[in-house]
N, C-alpha and C positions, 0 to 999 in steps of 0.2 A: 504494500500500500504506500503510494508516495504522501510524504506528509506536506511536503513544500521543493517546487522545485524553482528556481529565480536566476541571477544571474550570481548569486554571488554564494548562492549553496544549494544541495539536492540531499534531501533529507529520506529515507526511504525505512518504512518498518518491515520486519520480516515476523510472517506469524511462524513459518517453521523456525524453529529457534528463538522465538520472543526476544528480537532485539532490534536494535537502533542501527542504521546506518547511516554518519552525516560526513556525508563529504563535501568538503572547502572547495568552490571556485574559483575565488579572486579574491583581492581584497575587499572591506567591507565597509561601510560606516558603522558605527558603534548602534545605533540604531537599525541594521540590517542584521547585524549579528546578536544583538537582544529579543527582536523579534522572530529572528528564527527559532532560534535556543527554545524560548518561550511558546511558539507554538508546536514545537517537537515535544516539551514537558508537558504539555496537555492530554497527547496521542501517546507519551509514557506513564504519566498518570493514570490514564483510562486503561491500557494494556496492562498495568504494573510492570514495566520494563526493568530490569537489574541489568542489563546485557548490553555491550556499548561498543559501535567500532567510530574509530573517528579518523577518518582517510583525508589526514592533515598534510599532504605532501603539497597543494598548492596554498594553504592556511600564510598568510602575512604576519606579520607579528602583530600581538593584539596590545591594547594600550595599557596599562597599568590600569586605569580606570576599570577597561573591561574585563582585566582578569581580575579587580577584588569582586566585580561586580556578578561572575560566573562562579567564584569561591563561596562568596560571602552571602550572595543572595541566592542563584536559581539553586545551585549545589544544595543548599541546606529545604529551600522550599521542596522539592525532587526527595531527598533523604525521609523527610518528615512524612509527604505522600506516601512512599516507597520504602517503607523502614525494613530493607534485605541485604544482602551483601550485593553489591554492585562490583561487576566488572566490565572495565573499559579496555581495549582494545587500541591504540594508535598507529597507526600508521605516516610514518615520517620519510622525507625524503632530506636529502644533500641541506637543503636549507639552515643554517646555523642558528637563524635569527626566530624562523616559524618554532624549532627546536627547541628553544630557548622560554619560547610563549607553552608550549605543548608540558613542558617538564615542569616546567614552573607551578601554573592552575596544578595540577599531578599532584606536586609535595604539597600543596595547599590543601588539599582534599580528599591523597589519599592516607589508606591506612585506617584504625581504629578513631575514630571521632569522638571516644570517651560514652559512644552508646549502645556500643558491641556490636555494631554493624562498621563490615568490614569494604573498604574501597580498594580492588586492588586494579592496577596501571599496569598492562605489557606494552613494550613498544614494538614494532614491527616495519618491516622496511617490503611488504610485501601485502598485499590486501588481501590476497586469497587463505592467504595464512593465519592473519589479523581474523577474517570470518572465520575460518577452522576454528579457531583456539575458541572464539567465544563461542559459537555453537556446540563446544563441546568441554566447556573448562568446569562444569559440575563433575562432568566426570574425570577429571585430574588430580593428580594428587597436590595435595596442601603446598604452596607453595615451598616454603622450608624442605620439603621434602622430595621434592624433582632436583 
């Protein structure tokens, strides 16, 4: 089901494997990239999504603003909906800068949030991969233990 497709992202849910696919176009305004986000959380809310691939290989670097604003606000609204372990998926390319934006929002949000829901971040340099792993990371062993 496509959630949003525009010039500057294409957003697609997948019901086999309950999860998120949001791939970066271009750059964005901070207001292209709120509203997407935003109406992706909606069609995750209603599915109960935990499953996340984010195919950041064309993603620009986002602004300070926009990463407290993805940390601090939709992250936690999303958690509070969704209170499961969430896994995201990234996909990165060459980009030092996008890289930089991807990793960052990441330490900000993942790991234990102090409410025993767990956020765990793979990154990946390959999208088919990136979909593998989250289609099938319930069945994986604990991280620690791969």
């Amino acid at each position: 089901m496509i959630i949003l497709d525009n010039k500057f992202a294409k957003v697609i849910y997948y019901e086999d494997g309950n999860y998120i696919l949001f791939e970066y176009k271009k750059f964005g305004t901070s207001a292209a990239f709120q509203e997407a986000w935003n109406k992706t959380g909606e069609v995750a809310i209603e599915k109960q999504v935990s499953k996340w691939v984010s195919d950041s290989r064309k993603m620009s670097v986002l602004s300070p603003a926009d990463q407290k604003w993805f940390a601090e606000d939709w992250s936690v609204r999303i958690q509070k909906a969704i209170p499961k372990n969430t896994f995201t998926a990234i996909v990165l390319d060459k980009g030092a800068f996008a890289e930089m934006s991807a990793k960052s929002i990441a330490s900000e949000t993942g790991g234990d949030r102090g409410n025993g829901i767990l956020l765990t971040y793979e990154f990946f340099k390959d999208i088919d991969a990136a979909q593998n792993w989250v289609k099938n990371v319930e069945n994986q062993l604990d991280p620690l233990a791969r």
